[in-house]
N, C-alpha and C positions, 0 to 999 in steps of 0.2 A: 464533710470535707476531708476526711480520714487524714486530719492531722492534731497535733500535742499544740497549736497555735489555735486560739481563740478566732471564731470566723470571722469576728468585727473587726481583728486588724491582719487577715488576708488583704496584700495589695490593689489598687486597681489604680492604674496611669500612676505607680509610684508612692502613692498615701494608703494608710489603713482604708479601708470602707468606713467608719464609723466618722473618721477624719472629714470623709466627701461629705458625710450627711451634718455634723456640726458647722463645717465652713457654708453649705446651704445656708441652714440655721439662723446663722451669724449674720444673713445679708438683712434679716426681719431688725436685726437690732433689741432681741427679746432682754427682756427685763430678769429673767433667769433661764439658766441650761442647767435641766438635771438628768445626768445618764443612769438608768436602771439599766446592771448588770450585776451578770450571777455568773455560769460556767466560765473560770479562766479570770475573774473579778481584779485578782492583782497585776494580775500581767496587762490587761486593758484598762486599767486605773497608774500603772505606769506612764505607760506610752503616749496615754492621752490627758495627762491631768492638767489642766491652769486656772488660774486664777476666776474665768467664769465658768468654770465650769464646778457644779454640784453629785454628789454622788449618792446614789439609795441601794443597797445591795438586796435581788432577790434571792431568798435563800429559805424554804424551796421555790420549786418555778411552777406555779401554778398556773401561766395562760397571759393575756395580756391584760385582761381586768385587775389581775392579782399585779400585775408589775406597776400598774399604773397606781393601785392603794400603796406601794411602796415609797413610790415619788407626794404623793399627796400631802405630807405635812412639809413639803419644802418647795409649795407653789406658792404661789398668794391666790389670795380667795377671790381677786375681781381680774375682770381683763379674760382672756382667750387663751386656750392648753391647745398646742398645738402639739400632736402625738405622729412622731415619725421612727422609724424604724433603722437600728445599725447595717441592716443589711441591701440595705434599698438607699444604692451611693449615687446613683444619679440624675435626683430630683434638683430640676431648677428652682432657682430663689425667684424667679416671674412666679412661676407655681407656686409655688407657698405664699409668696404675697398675694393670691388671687382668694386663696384658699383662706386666710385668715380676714382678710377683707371681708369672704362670704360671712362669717362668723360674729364678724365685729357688732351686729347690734342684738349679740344675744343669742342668736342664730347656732346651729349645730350645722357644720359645712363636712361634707366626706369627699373624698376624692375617688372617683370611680371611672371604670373603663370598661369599655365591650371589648369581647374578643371572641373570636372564632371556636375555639377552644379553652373556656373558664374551667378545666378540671382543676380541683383544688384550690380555687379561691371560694370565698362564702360569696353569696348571689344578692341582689340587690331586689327589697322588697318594694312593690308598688303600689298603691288602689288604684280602681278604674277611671280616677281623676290624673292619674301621674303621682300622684305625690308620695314620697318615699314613709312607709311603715315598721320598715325592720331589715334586716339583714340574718341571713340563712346560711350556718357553714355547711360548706357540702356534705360533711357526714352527718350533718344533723338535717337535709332537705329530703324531701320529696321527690318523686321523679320528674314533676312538673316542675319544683322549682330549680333542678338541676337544667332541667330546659334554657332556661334566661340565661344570655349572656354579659349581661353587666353582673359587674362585680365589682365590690369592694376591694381595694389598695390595700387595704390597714388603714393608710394616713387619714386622717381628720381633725378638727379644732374645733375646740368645745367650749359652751362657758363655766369661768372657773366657776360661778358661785354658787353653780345646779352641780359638778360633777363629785363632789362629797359623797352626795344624797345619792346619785346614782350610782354609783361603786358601793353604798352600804348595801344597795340593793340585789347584787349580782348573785348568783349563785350559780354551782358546781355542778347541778345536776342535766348532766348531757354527758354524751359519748366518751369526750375526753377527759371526764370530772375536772376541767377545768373553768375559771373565771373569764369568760368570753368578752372583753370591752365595746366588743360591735352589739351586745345586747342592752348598752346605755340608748341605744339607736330608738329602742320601741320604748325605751321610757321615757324618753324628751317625747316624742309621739306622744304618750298618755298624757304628758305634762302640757301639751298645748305651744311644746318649742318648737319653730320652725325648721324644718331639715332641707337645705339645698345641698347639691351636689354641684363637684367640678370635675375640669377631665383636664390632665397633664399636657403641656403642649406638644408633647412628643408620646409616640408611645411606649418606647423605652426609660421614659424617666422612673417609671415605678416598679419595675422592672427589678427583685430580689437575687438572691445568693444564697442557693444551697450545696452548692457542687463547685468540683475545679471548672466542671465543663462549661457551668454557666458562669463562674467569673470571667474565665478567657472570650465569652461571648460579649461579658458588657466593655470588658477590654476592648472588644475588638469595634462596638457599636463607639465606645469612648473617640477611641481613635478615630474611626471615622468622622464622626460629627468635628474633632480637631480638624482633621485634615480637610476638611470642608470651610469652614472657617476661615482657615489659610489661604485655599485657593479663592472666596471670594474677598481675601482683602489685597488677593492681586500676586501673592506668593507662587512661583513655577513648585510642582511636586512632582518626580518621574514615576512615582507609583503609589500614589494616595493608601492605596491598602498596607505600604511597607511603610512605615512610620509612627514612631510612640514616641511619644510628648509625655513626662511624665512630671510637672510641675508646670512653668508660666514658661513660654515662648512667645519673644517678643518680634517682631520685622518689618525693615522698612520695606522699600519700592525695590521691588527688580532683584530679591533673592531668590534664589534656586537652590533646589534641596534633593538629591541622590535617595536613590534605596537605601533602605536597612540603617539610619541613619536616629538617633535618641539621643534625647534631650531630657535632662535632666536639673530639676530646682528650678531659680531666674535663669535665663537665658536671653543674649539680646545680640542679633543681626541686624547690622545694619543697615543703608542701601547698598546693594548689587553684590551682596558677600554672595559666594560659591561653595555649598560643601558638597564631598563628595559621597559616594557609597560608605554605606558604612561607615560614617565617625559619630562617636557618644562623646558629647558635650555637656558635660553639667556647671551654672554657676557661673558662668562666663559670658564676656561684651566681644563680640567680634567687630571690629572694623569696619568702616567702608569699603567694598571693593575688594575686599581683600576673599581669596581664595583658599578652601582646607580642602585638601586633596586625599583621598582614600582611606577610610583605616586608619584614621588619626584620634588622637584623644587628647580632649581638654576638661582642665578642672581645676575653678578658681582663678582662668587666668585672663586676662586683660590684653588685647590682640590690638594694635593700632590699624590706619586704615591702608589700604594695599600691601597686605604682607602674601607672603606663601607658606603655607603652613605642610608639612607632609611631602607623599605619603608614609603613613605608620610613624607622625610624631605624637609625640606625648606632651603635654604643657601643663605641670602638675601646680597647687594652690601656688600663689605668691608672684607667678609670672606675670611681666607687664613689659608690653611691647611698643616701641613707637613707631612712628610711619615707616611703610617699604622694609619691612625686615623678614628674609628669608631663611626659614626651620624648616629643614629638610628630611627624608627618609632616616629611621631608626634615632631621631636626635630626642635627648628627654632635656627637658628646663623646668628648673623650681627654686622657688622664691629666689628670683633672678630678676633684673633689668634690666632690660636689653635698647642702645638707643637708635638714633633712624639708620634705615641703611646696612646694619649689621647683618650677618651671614654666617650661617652655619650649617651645611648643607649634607652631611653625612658622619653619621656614626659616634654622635658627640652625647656629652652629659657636662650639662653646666647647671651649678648648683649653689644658692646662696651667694650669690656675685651681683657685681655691676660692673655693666656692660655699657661701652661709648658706642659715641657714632660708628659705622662705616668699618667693623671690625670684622677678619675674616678670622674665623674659626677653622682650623683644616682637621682633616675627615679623622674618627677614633681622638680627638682631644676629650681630656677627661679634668674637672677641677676636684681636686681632694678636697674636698669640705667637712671631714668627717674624721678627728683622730681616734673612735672611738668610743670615746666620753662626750667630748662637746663639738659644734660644729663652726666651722668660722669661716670667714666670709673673704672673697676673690675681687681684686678691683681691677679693671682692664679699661683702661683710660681710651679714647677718641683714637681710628685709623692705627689701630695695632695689626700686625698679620700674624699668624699663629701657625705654623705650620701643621703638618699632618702628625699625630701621635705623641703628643706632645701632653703631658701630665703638671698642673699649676697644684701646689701643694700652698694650699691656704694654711693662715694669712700671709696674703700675698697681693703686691699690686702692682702692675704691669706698664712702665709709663707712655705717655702720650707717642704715637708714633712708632714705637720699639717693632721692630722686628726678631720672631723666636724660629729658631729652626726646628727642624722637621726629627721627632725621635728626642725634644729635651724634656728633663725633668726638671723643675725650676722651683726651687725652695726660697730661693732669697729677690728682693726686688731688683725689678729688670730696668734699667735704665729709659730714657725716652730717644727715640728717632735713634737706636744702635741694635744692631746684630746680635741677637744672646744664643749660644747654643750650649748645651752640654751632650757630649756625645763619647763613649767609650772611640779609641783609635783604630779605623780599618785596617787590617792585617791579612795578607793571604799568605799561608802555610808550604813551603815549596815541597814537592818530593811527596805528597800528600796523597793517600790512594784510600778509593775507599774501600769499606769492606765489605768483600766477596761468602756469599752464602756457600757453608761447605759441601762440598758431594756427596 
């Protein structure tokens, strides 16, 4: 990966990879999670650690037979080990439950796939009845058996109360001096366990990460399969390949969704919202009906139904908006409330306020919310108008009605349904010339 970051928590759609394979995991409802890991151990025992989750550290790494004796005293002895890999993020939970099912009555289940081109997987052993004998890594096969194109995933589910006995038995001696866990395969075979195989519903589910090159491919396979998703639950996309969903996207009937356009955490559209090119939305409920127009950016914030949002506004955590309220070009809001109606349509920063009905914000108003040390909070009561350029220096409350002229600075509370300006006195200077660049 040619990076100082541990490869199981490189991103894919937003999560670690190690992330993608635990929440799979988690759909089975398993009675334990134990992650084996070794390269990078604290930094990936950080970011991922809770409460079901178990930890075995390899330390040295001897192969997957060896990582699996690590995990071994912190299984239980009965029931089914289901062995999947950090770097292989996007296996479906149908998949795994199919695959543990194959297992469930003692059964030794692998998940396998043909392909065109198996270099570098181990090969999948067969007798001339079909039935699976062993598995072959390719530095350790024959030319024949490089021939066959089924291969082994890795993934498999085993049972717990044989797999003791078979990892006593592994040994090192092969190309890699490693402990090989796909050679438990021929000893369930000796043993008289049954070996079925399964195949992934897709064939990118088992589909690993060694490279940037190939995460940006499952990224991109990721994406796709979202964006497909979307369009058959009735969503418009204007370019299905230009869109990354990188947590839960939720939508009703009749949304439409621009190029270049990310989604970020929950996320929730509701019917007929519009966004446009370009805007990253993390964590946030958009409205019905309502419209985000270009290059805008929300985060944390709570949009009512038919608003106008943009373009290039910003609605940072704590914003909550009621019906019909329009945020326009360059405007930022944060942990602010804004009520129906209200308008703010250019070049504004409202910040830690409450905001009435039907309040017109004019173009460059700014609320001071910040002396520094602490922050404090703006009130702008019902049908206030605001003029243009105008600075609210919190705490401060604005009463119902008031009208503020255009160019005030306003420290003290503003009365209701009156005129307030503060404004130095217009003056022109007579006899006044200006100056001329010397020769």
């Amino acid at each position: 990966m040619h990076s100082a970051l541990p490869k199981v928590l490189h991103r894919l759609a937003g999560k670690p990879l190690l992330q993608h394979v635990l929440e799979a995991a988690g759909h089975l409802r398993p009675q334990t999670v134990v992650v084996v890991h070794g390269h990078g151990a604290q930094a990936v025992q950080s970011a991922l650690s809770g409460p079901t989750i178990q930890w075995a550290l390899q330390e040295p790494q001897q192969g997957t037979g060896h990582a699996l004796m690590q995990a071994l005293p912190l299984l239980p002895s009965q029931g089914t080990v289901l062995v999947l890999y950090g770097d292989v993020p996007l296996l479906q939970p149908e998949t795994l439950h199919g695959l543990a099912l194959s297992a469930a009555d003692g059964a030794l289940a692998l998940l396998v796939q043909e392909l065109d081109q198996p270099q570098g997987y181990g090969r999948i052993l067969r007798n001339t009845a079909g039935a699976v004998t062993g598995i072959r890594e390719e530095r350790d096969a024959n030319e024949s058996e490089r021939a066959i194109t089924e291969v082994n995933t890795g993934i498999m589910a085993l049972p717990a109360e044989r797999l003791g006995g078979w990892l006593e038995q592994l040994s090192c001696d092969n190309d890699q001096n490693e402990y090989y866990l796909t050679d438990v395969v021929s000893l369930a075979v000796r043993d008289g366990i049954l070996i079925r195989t399964c195949r992934p519903g897709h064939f990118w589910e088992a589909l690993g990460v060694n490279s940037k090159k190939q995460l940006a491919q499952l990224e991109r396979l990721f994406q796709r399969e979202t964006a497909d998703k979307l369009l058959e639950s009735g969503v418009t996309l204007a370019d299905p390949e230009r869109l990354d969903v990188r947590g839960s996207l939720s939508c009703g009937r009749d949304v439409q969704i621009d190029v270049g356009c990310v989604f970020e955490g929950d996320v929730v559209l509701e019917d007929g919202v519009s966004v446009g090119a370009h805007c990253v939305i993390r964590d946030s409920h958009v409205g019905a009906g309502t419209v985000v127009q270009p290059f805008s950016h929300m985060d944390g914030a709570r949009v009512g139904r038919n608003c106008r949002i943009g373009p290039y506004a910003r609605l940072r955590p704590g914003t909550e908006m009621a019906a019909e309220v329009h945020i326009g070009n360059f405007v930022e809001i944060k942990n602010s409330v804004l009520g129906e109606e209200t308008k703010a349509n250019h070049l504004s920063y409202v910040g830690d306020s409450t905001v009435g009905a039907r309040v017109n914000v004019g173009a460059g108003t700014i609320t001071c919310n910040y002396d520094g040390v602490n922050k404090h909070r703006t009130v702008i009561e019902d049908d206030v108008f605001i003029g243009s350029d105008t600075q609210l220096v919190a705490p401060v409350t604005v009463g119902r009605g008031a009208t503020i002229g255009a160019g005030s600075t306003i420290v003290t509370a503003v009365p209701a349904d009156q005129l307030t300006l503060s404004r130095s006195k217009q003056m022109t200077v007579a006899r006044w010339k200006r100056p001329a660049k010397k020769s």
